[in-house]
Biopython code that builds the backbone (N, CA, C, O; Angstrom):
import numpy as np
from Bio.PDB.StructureBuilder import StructureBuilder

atoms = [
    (1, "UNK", "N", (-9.426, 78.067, -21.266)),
    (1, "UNK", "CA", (-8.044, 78.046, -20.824)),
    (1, "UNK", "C", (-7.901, 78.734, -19.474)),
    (1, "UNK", "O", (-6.874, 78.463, -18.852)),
    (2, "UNK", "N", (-8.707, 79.525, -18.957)),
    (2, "UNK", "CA", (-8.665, 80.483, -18.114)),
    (2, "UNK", "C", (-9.378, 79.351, -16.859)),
    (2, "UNK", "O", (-8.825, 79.237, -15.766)),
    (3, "UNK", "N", (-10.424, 78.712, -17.144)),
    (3, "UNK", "CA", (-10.636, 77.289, -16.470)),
    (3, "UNK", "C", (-9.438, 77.139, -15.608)),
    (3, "UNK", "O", (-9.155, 77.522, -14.473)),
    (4, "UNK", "N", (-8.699, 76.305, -16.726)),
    (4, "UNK", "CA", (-7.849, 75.416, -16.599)),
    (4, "UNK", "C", (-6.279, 76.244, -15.592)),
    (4, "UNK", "O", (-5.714, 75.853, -14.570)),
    (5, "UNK", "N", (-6.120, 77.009, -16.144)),
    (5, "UNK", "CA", (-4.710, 78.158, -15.124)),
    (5, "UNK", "C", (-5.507, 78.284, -13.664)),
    (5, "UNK", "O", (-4.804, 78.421, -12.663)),
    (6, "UNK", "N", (-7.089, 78.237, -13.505)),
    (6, "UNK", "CA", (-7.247, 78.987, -12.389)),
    (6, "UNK", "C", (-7.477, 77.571, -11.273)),
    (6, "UNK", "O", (-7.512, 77.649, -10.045)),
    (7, "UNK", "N", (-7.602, 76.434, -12.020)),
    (7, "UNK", "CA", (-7.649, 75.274, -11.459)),
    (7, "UNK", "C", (-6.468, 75.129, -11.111)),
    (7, "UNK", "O", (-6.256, 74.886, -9.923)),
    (8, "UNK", "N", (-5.390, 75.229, -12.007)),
    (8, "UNK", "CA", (-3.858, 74.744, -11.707)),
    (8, "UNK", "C", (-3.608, 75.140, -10.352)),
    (8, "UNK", "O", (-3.222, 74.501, -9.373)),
    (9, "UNK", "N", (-4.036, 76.800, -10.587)),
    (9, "UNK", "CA", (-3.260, 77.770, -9.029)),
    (9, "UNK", "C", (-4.234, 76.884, -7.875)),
    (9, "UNK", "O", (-3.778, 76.546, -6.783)),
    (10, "UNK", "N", (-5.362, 76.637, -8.231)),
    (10, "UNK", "CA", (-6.061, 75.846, -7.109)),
    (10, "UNK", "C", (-5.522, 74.980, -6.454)),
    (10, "UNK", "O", (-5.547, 75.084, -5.227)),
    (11, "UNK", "N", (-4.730, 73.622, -7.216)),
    (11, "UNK", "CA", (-4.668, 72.852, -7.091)),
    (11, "UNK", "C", (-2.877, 72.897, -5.971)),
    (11, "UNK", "O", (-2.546, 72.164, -5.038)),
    (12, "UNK", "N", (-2.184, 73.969, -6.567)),
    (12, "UNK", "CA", (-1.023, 74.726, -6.362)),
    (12, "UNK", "C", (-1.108, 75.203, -5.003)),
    (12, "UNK", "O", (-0.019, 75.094, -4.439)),
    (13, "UNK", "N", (-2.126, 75.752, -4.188)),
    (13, "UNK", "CA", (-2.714, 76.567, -3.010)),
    (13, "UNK", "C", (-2.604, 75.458, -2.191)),
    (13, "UNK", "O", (-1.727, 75.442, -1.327)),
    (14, "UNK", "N", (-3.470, 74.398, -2.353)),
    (14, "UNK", "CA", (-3.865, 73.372, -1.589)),
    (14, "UNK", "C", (-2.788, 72.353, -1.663)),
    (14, "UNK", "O", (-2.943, 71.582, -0.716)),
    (15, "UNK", "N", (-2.241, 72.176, -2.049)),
    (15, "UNK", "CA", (-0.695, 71.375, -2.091)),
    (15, "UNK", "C", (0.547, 72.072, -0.986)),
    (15, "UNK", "O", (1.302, 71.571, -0.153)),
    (16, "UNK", "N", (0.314, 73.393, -1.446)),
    (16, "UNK", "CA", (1.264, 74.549, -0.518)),
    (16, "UNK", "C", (1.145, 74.344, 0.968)),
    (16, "UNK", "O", (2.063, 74.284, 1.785)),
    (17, "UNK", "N", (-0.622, 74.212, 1.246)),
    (17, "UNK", "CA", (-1.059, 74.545, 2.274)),
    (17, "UNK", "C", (-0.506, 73.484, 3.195)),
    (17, "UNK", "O", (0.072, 73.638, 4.271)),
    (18, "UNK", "N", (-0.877, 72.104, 2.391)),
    (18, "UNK", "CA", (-0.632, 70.974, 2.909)),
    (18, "UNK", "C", (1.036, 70.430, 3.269)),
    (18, "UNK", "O", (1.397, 69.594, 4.097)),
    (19, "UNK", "N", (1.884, 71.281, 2.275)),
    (19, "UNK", "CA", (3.609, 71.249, 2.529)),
    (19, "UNK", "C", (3.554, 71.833, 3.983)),
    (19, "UNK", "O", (3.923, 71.343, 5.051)),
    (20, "UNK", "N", (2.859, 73.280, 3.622)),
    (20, "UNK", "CA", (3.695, 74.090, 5.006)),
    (20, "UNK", "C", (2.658, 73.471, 6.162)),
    (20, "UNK", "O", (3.483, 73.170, 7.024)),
    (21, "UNK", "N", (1.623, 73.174, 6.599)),
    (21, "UNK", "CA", (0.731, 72.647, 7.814)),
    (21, "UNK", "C", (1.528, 71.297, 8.392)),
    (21, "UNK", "O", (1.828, 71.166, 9.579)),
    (22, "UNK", "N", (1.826, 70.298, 7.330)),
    (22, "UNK", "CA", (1.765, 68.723, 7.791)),
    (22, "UNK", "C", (2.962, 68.435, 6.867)),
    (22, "UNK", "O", (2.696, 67.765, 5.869)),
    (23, "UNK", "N", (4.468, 68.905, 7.067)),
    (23, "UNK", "CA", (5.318, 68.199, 6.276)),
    (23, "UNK", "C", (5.869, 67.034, 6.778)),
    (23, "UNK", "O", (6.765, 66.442, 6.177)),
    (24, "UNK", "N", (5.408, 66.656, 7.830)),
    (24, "UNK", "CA", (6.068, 65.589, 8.404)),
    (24, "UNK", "C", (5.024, 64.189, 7.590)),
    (24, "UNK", "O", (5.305, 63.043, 7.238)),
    (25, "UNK", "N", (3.875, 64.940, 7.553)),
    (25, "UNK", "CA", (2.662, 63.560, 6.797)),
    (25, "UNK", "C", (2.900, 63.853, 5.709)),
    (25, "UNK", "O", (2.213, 63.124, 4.993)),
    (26, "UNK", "N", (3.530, 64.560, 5.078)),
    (26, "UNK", "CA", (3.600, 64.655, 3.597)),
    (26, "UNK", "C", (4.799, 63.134, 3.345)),
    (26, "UNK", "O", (4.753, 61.987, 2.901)),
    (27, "UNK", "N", (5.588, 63.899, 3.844)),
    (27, "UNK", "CA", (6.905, 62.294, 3.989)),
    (27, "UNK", "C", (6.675, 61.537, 4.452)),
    (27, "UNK", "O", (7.647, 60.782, 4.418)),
    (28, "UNK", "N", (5.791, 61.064, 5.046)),
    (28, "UNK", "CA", (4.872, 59.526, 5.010)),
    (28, "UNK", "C", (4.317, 59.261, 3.887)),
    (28, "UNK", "O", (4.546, 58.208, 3.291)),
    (29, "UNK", "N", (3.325, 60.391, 3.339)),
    (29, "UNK", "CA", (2.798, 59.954, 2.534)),
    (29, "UNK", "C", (3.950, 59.821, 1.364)),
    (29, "UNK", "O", (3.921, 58.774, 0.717)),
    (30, "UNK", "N", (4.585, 60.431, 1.160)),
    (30, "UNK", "CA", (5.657, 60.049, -0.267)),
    (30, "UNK", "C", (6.289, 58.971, 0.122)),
    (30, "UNK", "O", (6.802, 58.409, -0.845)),
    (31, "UNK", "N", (6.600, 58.075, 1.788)),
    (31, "UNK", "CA", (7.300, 56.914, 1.609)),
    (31, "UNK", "C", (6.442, 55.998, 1.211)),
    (31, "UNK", "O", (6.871, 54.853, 1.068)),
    (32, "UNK", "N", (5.450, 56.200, 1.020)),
    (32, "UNK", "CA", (3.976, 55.040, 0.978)),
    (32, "UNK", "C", (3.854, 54.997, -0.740)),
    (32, "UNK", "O", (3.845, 54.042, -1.516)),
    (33, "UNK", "N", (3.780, 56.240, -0.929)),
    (33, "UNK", "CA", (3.703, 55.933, -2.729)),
    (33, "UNK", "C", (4.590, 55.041, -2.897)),
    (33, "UNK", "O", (4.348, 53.865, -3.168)),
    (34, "UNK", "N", (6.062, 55.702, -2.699)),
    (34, "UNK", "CA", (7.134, 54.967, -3.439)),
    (34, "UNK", "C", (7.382, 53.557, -3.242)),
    (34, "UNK", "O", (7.877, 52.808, -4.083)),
    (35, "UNK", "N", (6.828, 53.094, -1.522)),
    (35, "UNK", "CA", (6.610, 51.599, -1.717)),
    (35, "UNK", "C", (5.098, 51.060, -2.445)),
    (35, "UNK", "O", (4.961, 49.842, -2.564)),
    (36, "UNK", "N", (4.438, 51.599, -2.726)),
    (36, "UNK", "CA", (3.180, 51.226, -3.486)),
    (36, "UNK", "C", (3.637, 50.545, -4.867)),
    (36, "UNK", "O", (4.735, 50.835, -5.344)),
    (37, "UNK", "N", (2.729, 49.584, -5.536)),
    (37, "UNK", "CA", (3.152, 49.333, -6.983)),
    (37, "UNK", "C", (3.069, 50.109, -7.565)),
    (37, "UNK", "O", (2.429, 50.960, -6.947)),
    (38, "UNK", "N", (3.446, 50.590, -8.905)),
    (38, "UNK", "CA", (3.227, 51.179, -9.995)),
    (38, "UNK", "C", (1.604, 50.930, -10.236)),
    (38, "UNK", "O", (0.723, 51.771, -10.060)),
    (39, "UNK", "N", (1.437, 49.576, -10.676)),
    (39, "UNK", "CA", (0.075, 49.492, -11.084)),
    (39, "UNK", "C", (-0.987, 49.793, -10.302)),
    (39, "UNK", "O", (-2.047, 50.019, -10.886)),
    (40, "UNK", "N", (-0.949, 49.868, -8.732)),
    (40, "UNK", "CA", (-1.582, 50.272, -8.077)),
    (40, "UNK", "C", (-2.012, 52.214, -7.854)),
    (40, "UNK", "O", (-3.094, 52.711, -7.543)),
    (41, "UNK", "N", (-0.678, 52.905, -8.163)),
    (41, "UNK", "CA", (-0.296, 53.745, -8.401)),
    (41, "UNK", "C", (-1.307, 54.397, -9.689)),
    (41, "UNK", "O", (-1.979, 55.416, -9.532)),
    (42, "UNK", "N", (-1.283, 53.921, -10.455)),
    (42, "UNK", "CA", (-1.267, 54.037, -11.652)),
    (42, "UNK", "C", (-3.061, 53.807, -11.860)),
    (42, "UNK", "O", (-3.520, 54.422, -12.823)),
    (43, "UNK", "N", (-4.014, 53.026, -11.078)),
    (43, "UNK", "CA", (-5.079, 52.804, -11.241)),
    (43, "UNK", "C", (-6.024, 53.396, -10.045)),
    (43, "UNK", "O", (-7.220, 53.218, -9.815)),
    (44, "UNK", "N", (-4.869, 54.290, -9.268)),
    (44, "UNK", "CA", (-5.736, 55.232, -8.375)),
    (44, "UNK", "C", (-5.844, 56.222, -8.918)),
    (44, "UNK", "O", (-6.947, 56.769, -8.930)),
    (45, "UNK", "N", (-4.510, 56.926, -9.691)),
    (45, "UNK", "CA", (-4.744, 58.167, -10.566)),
    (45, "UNK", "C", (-5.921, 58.168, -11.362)),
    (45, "UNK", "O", (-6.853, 58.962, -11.493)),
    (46, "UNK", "N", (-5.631, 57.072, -11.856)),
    (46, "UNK", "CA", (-7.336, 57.026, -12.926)),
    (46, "UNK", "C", (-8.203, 57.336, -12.480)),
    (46, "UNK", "O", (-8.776, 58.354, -12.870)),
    (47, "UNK", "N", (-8.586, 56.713, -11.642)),
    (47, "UNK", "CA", (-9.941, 56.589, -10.745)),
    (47, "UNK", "C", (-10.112, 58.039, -10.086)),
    (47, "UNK", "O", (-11.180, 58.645, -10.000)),
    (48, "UNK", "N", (-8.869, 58.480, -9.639)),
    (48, "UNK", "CA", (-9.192, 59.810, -8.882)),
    (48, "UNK", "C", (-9.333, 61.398, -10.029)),
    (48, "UNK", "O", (-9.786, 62.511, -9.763)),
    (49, "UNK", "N", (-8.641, 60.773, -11.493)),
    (49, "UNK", "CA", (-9.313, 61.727, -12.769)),
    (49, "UNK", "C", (-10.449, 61.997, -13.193)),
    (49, "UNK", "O", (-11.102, 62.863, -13.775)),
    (50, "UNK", "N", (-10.533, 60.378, -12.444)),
    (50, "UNK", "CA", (-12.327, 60.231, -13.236)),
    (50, "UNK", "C", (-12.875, 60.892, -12.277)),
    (50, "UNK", "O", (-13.341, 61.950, -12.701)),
    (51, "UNK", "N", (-12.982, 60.785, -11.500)),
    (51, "UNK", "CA", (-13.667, 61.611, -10.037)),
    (51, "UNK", "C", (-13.677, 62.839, -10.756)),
    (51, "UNK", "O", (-14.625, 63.409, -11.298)),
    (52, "UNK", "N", (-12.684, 63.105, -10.692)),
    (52, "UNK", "CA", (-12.202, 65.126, -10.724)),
    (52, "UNK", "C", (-13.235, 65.554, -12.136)),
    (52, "UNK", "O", (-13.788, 66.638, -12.316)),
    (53, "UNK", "N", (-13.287, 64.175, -13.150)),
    (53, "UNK", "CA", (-13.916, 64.895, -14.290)),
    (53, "UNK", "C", (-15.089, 64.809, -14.246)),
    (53, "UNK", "O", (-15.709, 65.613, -14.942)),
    (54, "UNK", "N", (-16.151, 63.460, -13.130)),
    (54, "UNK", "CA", (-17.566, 63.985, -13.456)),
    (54, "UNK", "C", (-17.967, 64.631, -12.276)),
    (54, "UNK", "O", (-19.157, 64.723, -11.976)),
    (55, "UNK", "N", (-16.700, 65.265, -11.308)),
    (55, "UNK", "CA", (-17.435, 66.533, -10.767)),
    (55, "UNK", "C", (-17.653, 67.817, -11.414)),
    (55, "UNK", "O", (-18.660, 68.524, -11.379)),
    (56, "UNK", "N", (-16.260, 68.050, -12.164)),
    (56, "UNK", "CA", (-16.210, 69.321, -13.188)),
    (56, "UNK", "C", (-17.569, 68.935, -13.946)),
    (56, "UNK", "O", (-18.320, 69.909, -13.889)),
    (57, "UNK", "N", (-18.155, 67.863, -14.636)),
    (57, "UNK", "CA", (-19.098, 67.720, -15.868)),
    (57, "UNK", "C", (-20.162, 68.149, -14.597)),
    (57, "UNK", "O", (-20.319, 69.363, -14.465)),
    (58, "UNK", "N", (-20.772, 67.421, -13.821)),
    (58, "UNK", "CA", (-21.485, 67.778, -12.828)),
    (58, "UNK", "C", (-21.898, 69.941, -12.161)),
    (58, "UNK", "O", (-22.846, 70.690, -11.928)),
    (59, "UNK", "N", (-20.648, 69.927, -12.168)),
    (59, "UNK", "CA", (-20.693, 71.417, -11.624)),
    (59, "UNK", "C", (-21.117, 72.416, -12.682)),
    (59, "UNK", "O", (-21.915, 73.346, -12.573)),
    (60, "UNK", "N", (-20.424, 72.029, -13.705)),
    (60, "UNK", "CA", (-20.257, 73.172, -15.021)),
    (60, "UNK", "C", (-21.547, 72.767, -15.669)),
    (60, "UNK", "O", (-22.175, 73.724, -16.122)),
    (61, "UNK", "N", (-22.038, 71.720, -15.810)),
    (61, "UNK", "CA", (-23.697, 71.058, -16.184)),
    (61, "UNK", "C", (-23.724, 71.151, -17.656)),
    (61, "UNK", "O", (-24.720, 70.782, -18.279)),
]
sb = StructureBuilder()
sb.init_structure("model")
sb.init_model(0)
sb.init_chain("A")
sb.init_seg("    ")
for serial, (resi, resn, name, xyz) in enumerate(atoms, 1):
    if name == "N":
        sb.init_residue(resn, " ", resi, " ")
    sb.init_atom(name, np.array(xyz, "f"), 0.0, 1.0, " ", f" {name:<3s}", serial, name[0])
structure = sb.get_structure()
């Protein structure tokens, strides 16, 4: 569990960083989702979970 909170704040840092550096590309990038499909939307998340999980399986071994 301690994993998982210290990933969150990770993930929390680097989101922050990216608001306060580039908010002007942030609102590009959110007009781009929202014209994106759903399903398109929806099958990058996957793909980019799966990423995230066989690096964690990878790292943690």
């Amino acid at each position: 569990m301690i994993d998982f909170v210290t990933a969150l704040g990770l993930v929390l840092v680097i989101e922050g960083i990216l608001y306060a550096l580039l908010p002007g590309g942030m609102k590009t990038i959110m007009r781009g989702a929202l014209e994106t499909p759903d399903q398109t939307l929806r099958v990058t998340g996957l793909v980019v979970a799966a990423l995230g999980l066989i690096i964690v399986w990878i790292i943690r071994g």
